[in-house]
Each structure stands twice: as structure tokens, then as C-alpha cells.
C-alpha positions, 0 to 999 in steps of 0.5 A: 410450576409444572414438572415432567418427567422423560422416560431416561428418568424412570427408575430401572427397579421393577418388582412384580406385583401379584396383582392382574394376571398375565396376558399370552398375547403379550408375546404376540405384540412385543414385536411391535411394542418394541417398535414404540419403545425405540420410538420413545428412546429415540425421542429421548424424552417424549411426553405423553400429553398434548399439552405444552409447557413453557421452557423452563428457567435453568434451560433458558441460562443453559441455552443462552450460555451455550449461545453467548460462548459460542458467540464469544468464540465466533467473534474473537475467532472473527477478530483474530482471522481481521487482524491475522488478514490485515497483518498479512496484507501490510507485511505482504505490501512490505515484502512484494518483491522489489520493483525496478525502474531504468531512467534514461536521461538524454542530455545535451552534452551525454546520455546516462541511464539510471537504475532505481530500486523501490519497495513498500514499507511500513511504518511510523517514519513512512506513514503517508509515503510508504515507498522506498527508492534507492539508486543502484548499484550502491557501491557506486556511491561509496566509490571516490569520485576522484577517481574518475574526476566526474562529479556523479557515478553513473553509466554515460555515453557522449555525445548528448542526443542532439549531435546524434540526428541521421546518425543511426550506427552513433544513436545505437553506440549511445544507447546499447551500452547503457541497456547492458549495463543496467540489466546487469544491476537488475535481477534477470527474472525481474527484467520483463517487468521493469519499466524503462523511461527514456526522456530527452531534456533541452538538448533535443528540445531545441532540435527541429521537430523533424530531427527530434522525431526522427531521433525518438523513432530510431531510439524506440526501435531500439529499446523496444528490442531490450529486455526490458517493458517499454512502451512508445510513449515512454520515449520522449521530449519532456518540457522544461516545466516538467524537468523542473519540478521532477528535480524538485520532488527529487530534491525533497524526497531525497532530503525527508521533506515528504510524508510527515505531519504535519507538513514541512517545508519544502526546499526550492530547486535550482537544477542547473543542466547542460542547456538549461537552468529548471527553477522549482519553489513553493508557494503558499497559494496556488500560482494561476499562470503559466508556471503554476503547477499543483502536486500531491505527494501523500496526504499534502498538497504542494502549489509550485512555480516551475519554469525552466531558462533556456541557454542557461546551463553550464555548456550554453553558457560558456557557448554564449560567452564565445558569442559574445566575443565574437559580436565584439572582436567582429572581423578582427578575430579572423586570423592568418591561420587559413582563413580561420576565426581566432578568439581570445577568451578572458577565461582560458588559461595561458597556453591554452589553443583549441578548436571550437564549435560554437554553435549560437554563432551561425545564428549571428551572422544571419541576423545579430542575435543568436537567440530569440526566445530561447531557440536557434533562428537558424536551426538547420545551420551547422556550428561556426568552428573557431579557435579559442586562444587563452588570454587570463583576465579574471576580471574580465572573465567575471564581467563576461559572466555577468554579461552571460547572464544577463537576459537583456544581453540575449534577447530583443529587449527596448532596454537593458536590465539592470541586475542590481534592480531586479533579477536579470535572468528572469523575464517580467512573466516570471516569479522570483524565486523565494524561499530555502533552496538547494542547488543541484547538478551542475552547481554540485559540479562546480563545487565538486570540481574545486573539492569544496562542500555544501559548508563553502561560501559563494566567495569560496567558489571566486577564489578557487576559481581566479586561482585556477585561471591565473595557472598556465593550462598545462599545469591546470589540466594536469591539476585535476583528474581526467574529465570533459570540459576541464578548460571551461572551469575557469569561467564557470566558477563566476558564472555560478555565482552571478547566476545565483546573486545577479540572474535570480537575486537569491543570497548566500544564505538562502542556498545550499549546495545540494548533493551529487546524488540528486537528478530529475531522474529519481523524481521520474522513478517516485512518481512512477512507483507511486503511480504503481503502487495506487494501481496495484491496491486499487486505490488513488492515494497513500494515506489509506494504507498508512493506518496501522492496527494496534494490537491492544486498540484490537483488543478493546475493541473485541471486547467491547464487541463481546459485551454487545453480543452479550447483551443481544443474546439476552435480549433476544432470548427474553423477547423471542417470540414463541412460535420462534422456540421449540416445542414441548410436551410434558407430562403434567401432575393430575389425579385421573382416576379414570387413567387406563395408564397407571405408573406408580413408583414404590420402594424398591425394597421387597422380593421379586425385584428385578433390575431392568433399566425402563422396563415397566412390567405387568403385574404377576407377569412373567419378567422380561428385560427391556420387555413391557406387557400390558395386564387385562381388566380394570385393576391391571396396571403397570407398576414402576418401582421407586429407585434407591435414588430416587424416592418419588413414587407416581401412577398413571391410571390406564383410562380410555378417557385421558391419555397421557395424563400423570397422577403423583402418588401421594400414599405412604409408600409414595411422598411427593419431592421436587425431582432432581434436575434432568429426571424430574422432567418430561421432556419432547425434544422431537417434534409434534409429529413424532408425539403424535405418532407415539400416541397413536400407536398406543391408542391403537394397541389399547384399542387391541386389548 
């Protein structure tokens, strides 16, 4: 082994020996010898050999030891700044500032405006689906509705879009309204960056294109005027299959079908509007036809049918039952009052005699059939005005309903078709509906309007219904809260349920009545704000930000990470080569006579001890502290006495033929003892350079004397 020494080491007891005699150029060089001695402190522990030592053991564990804490502390620091940033960037997805969006839903009978209200959250119960919408203002749901008599608590206008076209000054009475009051259910500084939808159903799609362009033009002009964002694309007619499955998302979303694994099972819609019926289901595989539609709702994939029937809606139904009457009373329902077309209707009260537009008869008078495919064949023809008289026959009334909803009945089909065989609603290109379904909308009306509950039968709808239409009509108007259409809720009670039994062959037991809180217009809003929240975090799916952080997974983690680094860092201190570590000169053990450098340590004990801390003097000299002299001739040295704590004595010979080399006093007064750590080393912690420039000062000074 070899040892070394640094010059913090030397003992501070110097004793002035009588050896030598003193040398007056000693002041003449202190100036510069006081230079080298800055630079040796400096150095902190140059050698005084150019030889190099390898690093010894209690170095490397000092060395590694500080690494590995400080590696340990860099990584759990590491750790924690992820976890902190990960934290704060979920909490901060969960506290954007709530985004809003406005629905407008123009209809055939009214236009509505909805307000939606979503957010981010997180969650175990919003894993896959992270967001949150809810309808405002909430109080309107708490509200009775029997207040109002109207199935849903909502903002509308009447009439619907389609009775609106050239009418400028009655398309802005239509809208403005509802553009007020939805910026009161939205915070003022949120209004610029709340988008506004405003989509047109069956009503508008039925119109001549020109007349519905001409209705979307004027309507954006008028929105684009609103506090509200709105673009010109967000103003249009949307298709019946698009209607459908939006209430079909709506639906699911609204009864927690969504965002669990594994996946549910998804309830089938039946969104009964005004004009049309949209049927929306579930298949097991991919439907490849006209009705097949694919949609990702989180982390699952759904395969649905969707297809919307046209003339089927509460309005249009009740529309092709005076058609129908009209085909089959003929001349003798034209009257002596003026000329005009007197009716008898099977489901209309007794008492009950009002005017009528019936808007599918213009139609009949020109070809005998008022639908083709859905659409008016005369549609620049207005309404044909009749007089509806009430003459009460439930069976009948019934018989009219199934009518109604028989297909073959409107359509130029070879043969009829029979509902009890197949689904008379439903042309041979259509799926049949399977599955759970929940029916929405206008079968919430209906329901709600004879104060019954998801929990009644189809039968308890009947006999609400025949109830209702054996009371005179004064008395039946006066039963119920004010609200539109009250006379037609005679008919529409077995027109439901035929639609449901006879149209779509779905039983009892395979539909429940859906609440009133369910429209196409929140699955409008969930697509939307799930299309925002991809754009915003920059990624096309929800899943991704659905895994969470366990603290206690962090953990592990961190300390698996820890006892790698660990083991790299001994590693790479074992097999680091060595021109990657740093230099060491120290001074080795030899016995060189020839040394013109003498160091000898001796015991302190003894006259003329001075206390100068490495300070070595020359023998008969005179004391100075901090001060080093160099004696003449050959027996002149330089001697360092041994400190009380330190019983090691050693001498350097001065000799011009060895520099630097250190000889380990071996006498009485000198034993030999392995130094004490830290002090029994010679240490350089500059570079070679600096050691080299120490030497040469030295040579140059010997060479002086």
C-alpha cells in the first residue's frame, strides 16, 4: 500500500535545531517562497512526486456514497416534480372552467333552445368517459310540470320553422327569444366562447329546398348577430338518420350505459317527434346497409341501425287520420257552411268543432295519395282548411289508428300488409327493432299527459285514453292544464300503442317509457364536448387520460427505480476507466539518501519549540511564523517536528538527484505508524499542471541556492 501525506497534515510544532547556519538571503526570498507556499495551500494537498497513486478504498465508498445520495435525492425529486405535474394536470382537467353549449332544436310544431353545462372529471365512476353534462337552469326540473301542462320545461317558440318561410319579422320573433333567454343561464364572460347549434329536424326537411335554404340563411344571419360562436356550418338540416342515433347517445348516456367495463348493454331508442318516429338499436355485428352506422363512445365500440319514419310523429299522424277521412267521406264531407269541408273524426270529443289545416290533403286532390316516400308531391300547394266535427267512437278511433300506422295504407304498395305478420311500419329494407328499448319524447308526452309513470302498462294508456274521449270536450278541455294540441290526446292515446304493438312489433315488456328530460339535443352536446376535450389535450380518445396515478404504485416504483441506480453507480465506479478519474500525485515512502529536501518529524518535547502551524524552519535560524528558510551546505535541512497527536516522524533529504521523494524516519525518536485518515496522505486535488509549476519554482530556487 502506499501512503502520502498533504501539507494540512504536517505537524504545527517546529523546534529549532542548532544544526546549519542561518542564511541572509532567506529575507531576500521570503517574498517569493511565500508565493509557493500560497500555491501549495491553494492545491490543498500537492505531492511532491510525479508519480501516481491509484484512488484509495475509503475514497471510492466516500465518492460513491456521496453519488448514490445524490442520485437518490435527484430521482425521488424527479419522482415527486411527475407525480406533483401529473396530479396538477388531471385536478387541472377537472377544474377547467365549465364549457357551455346552446342547442337549438327547430322542430315541426316549435323551436326550443337547449343549455348545456360540461366538465371534466375524474374518477373510478368516469373512467372512460370523463365528462359531465348537465341541462340548465336545474331549477326547471325540480318545477312541477303541471304547472304549465307541458311534458318538458324548456324555452320555446311556435310555430315550428316550417310555417316560417318568406316570413322574416316571425323567424326572428322565433329565435330572439330564445337567444335571450339562454345568455341568461350563462355566465356573461363565458358567452363568446359557447358554441351555438342550431339544427332543423323533419319539419324543415320536408320543405323544397329553396324554402329551407332560405330558412337557414335568414336564421344565420340572425345568430351570427348573438353573443354567442357560431359558425355557418353549425346552421343546418340534419338527417333523420343523424336525429336518431343522437337520441340514442342521449338516451344512453342519460341512463349510465356508457363509460363502464366492461361494456353494458345498451338500450334501443324510439324518439317520437312531431313529424317523425327515429329508431335507434344495437347489434351485435356491424350492419352493412343503409342504416348502419359505427360509434365510439370511450374505450367501446357500438354497431347501431338507425332510421328515421317519416309521417310517423304525434302531429303527422293525427294529420294522416283527417286524410284518411277525407279519402273516405269524399264529396259528402263538403257541407252547407259556405262551401266549406266538414269532417267527423272518431276521436274528437262531443262538442268539439274547429278549423283545420290539413296539410297532407292538397296532395290528395291531385294525385289520391298524399305521401310518396315520405314527401309532399305537391309541395308548393298550401294546407286544404277543414272543419273538424267530434263524433266519439272508441272503436273506431282505434281502427283509425292502426290505419295510420299501417304503412301499405300510405304508400303505393301491390299489397296491403298485415300487422299481425310482420311490422307494418316498417318497409322490407328496414331491420326490425331488437332488443330493451326506451321510448322518448313524444311517448313521454303522452304519458305524461294522462299523469301516468314509467311503471303503467300499454293498456293503462287505452283506458286513459277511451276515458278521455267519452268526455264532452268542454269538460275534457277544462280537465287538464292549458297546453296545445289538448283535443288531439283522444287519438294519440291508441295511436302509441299501435305503433308500438302493430308498426314495430315490440312487446310490453321490451319498452319502457323514458323520462322527459331525454332529447336528441344532449347527445348533440356530448359529442361536442367530447370532440373539444379530444382537440384540447391533443389526442383523439378518452381512455388515455383515464389512467390514474397510485400513489403507493409511485412508490414502488421509485424505489425500484432507486436500488437500479444503485446498482449502476457501483457498477460504473468499478469499470470506470482511468483516464475518466482524476489525478493523484502523492508522495511515496523511500529511503533517498541523496534527497537535498529533508523532513524529519521528532518529538515535540524539548527547548525552542515554537507553535507555527506548517511552518518548517531551518535549523539555527531565526523563528519566523508561517516563514520557511532554506539552510547552506550539505548537513542543512529542514526539520519538522512530530505533534503531540501525531507520533510519526519522517525526513526528506535535500538532493538535486531526487525531487520530491519522502523517507520515513525510522530512529528512536521516529517509529513508523499507519497515519490516521486524512493526515496520512499526500494528496493533489489540482491538476498535473499545478504540480508541475510547484516543482519548477522549487528547482528554480534550489538552483539559486
Amino acid at each position: 500500500m502506499r501512503y502520502s501525506a498533504s501539507l494540512q497534515d504536517l505537524p504545527t510544532s517546529i523546534k529549532v535545531e542548532p544544526e546549519g547556519d542561518f542564511d541572509l538571503e532567506f529575507n531576500k526570498n521570503y517574498v517569493r517562497n511565500k508565493h509557493i507556499r500560497a500555491l501549495q495551500r491553494d492545491g490543498a494537498a500537492s505531492s511532491f512526486s510525479k508519480e501516481k497513486s491509484t484512488i484509495t478504498a475509503p475514497s471510492i465508498r466516500k465518492k460513491l456514497k456521496r453519488s448514490t445520495i445524490i442520485g437518490l435525492v435527484c430521482l425521488l425529486l424527479l419522482s415527486v416534480s411527475l407525480y406533483g405535474f401529473l396530479r396538477y394536470y388531471n385536478s387541472s382537467l377537472s377544474h377547467i372552467a365549465s364549457e357551455y353549449y346552446v342547442v337549438l332544436d327547430c322542430g315541426s310544431t316549435g323551436t326550443r333552445v337547449y343549455v348545456y353545462e360540461w366538465s371534466i372529471v375524474q374518477g373510478k365512476d368516469h373512467k372512460n368517459l370523463p365528462i359531465v353534462l348537465r341541462s340548465l337552469p336545474e331549477s326547471l326540473e325540480k318545477r312541477s310540470s303541471g304547472q304549465s301542462g307541458r311534458a318538458y320545461q324548456r324555452m320555446e317558440t311556435e310555430p315550428g320553422f316550417g310555417k316560417l318561410v318568406r316570413n322574416k319579422t316571425g323567424l326572428k320573433a322565433a329565435i330572439k327569444p330564445l337567444l335571450q333567454w339562454a345568455e341568461k343561464q350563462i355566465p356573461k364572460h363565458a358567452h363568446k366562447r359557447t358554441s351555438l347549434f342550431v339544427y332543423a329536424t323533419a319539419g324543415v326537411r320536408r320543405l323544397p329546398t329553396s324554402d329551407s335554404e332560405w330558412l337557414l340563411e335568414k336564421t344565420w344571419s340572425i345568430v351570427k348577430k348573438s353573443s354567442f360562436l357560431c359558425k355557418r356550418n353549425w346552421v343546418k338540416i340534419i338527417t333523420g338518420m343523424e336525429e336518431a342515433y343522437y337520441g340514442w347517445i342521449a338516451l344512453n348516456y342519460h341512463t349510465g350505459m356508457f363509460g363502464s367495463l366492461p361494456a353494458k348493454g345498451t338500450y334501443g331508442s324510439l324518439d317520437l317527434g312531431g313529424s317523425s318516429l327515429q329508431v335507434t338499436f344495437e347489434t351485435e355485428k356491424p350492419v352493412h346497409d343503409e342504416t348502419g352506422i359505427s360509434l365510439n363512445i370511450g374505450a367501446i365500440s357500438h354497431h347501431l341501425s338507425a332510421y328515421s319514419l317519416s309521417g310517423y310523429g304525434l302531429n303527422d299522424a293525427f294529420d294522416k287520420s283527417v286524410v284518411h277521412l277525407f279519402k273516405s267521406q269524399g264529396t259528402a264531407a263538403t257541407g252547407s257552411n259556405n262551401g266549406r269541408i266538414e269532417l267527423t273524426h272518431p276521436c274528437l270529443q262531443t262538442g268539439y268543432r274547429e278549423k283545420y289545416i290539413c296539410s297532407q290533403c292538397s296532395a290528395l286532390n291531385q294525385e289520391g295519395s298524399p305521401l310518396v316516400g315520405g314527401k309532399f308531391i305537391d309541395k308548393g300547394r298550401p294546407g286544404v282548411p277543414v272543419e273538424l266535427i267530434g263524433a266519439p267512437q272508441w272503436e273506431n278511433c282505434s281502427a283509425l289508428a292502426k290505419t295510420t300506422v299501417n304503412l301499405s295504407e300510405w304508400a303505393n304498395f301491390s299489397s296491403g300488409i298485415d300487422c299481425e305478420i310482420k311490422p307494418c311500419a316498417l318497409s322490407d329494407n328496414l331491420p326490425v327493432p331488437q332488443g330493451q328499448f326506451y321510448a322518448m319524447s313524444g311517448f313521454f308526452v303522452v304519458y305524461r299527459f294522462f299523469n301516468l309513470t314509467s311503471e303503467d302498462t300499454l293498456d293503462d294508456i287505452l283506458q286513459k285514453g277511451q276515458e278521455f274521449c267519452a268526455k264532452p270536450w268542454e269538460v275534457a278541455k277544462n280537465s287538464v292544464a292549458p297546453q296545445p294540441f289538448i283535443e288531439q290526446y283522444c287519438f294519440r292515446a291508441p295511436y302509441v300503442v299501435s305503433l308500438l304493438r302493430e308498426g314495430l312489433h315490440i312487446v310490453d315488456d321490451q319498452v319502457v317509457i323514458g323520462s322527459g328530460s331525454i332529447t336528441w339535443t344532449l347527445g348533440v352536446a356530448l359529442l361536442e364536448a367530447g370532440r373539444a376535450f379530444s382537440t384540447r389535450t391533443e389526442f383523439r380518445g378518452y381512455n388515455i387520460f383515464q389512467t390514474g396515478i397510485n400513489p403507493t404504485i409511485l412508490l414502488i416504483l421509485c424505489l425500484i427505480s432507486a436500488v437500479l441506480l444503485f446498482g449502476a453507480l457501483s457498477w460504473a465506479s468499478n469499470c470506470m476507466p482511468r483516464f475518466f478519474r482524476r489525478s493523484y500525485l502523492p508522495v511515496f515512502r523511500h529511503s533517498a539518501s541523496t534527497s537535498f529536501l529533508s523532513f524529519q518529524r521528532r518529538s515535540p518535547t524539548g527547548d525552542g519549540k515554537v507553535k507555527t502551524p506548517l511552518s518548517p524552519t531551518i535549523a539555527d535560524s531565526e523563528q519566523h511564523p508561517f516563514g520557511m528558510g532554506y539552510g547552506l551546505g550539505g548537513s542543512s535541512s529542514i526539520q519538522l517536528m512530530e505533534s503531540p497527536f501525531q507520533p510519526i516522524g519522517f525526513s526528506h533529504s535535500i538532493s538535486s538527484g531526487s525531487l520530491g521523494q519522502m523517507q520515513f524516519g525510522s530512529g528512536s525518536g521516529s517509529s513508523f505508524m499507519t497515519p490516521l485518515r486524512g493526515q496520512a496522505t499526500l494528496q493533489s486535488r489540482r491538476s498535473q499542471s499545478r504540480e508541475d509549476l510547484i516543482s519548477s519554482l522549487v528547482e528554480a530556487q534550489a538552483a539559486k541556492v
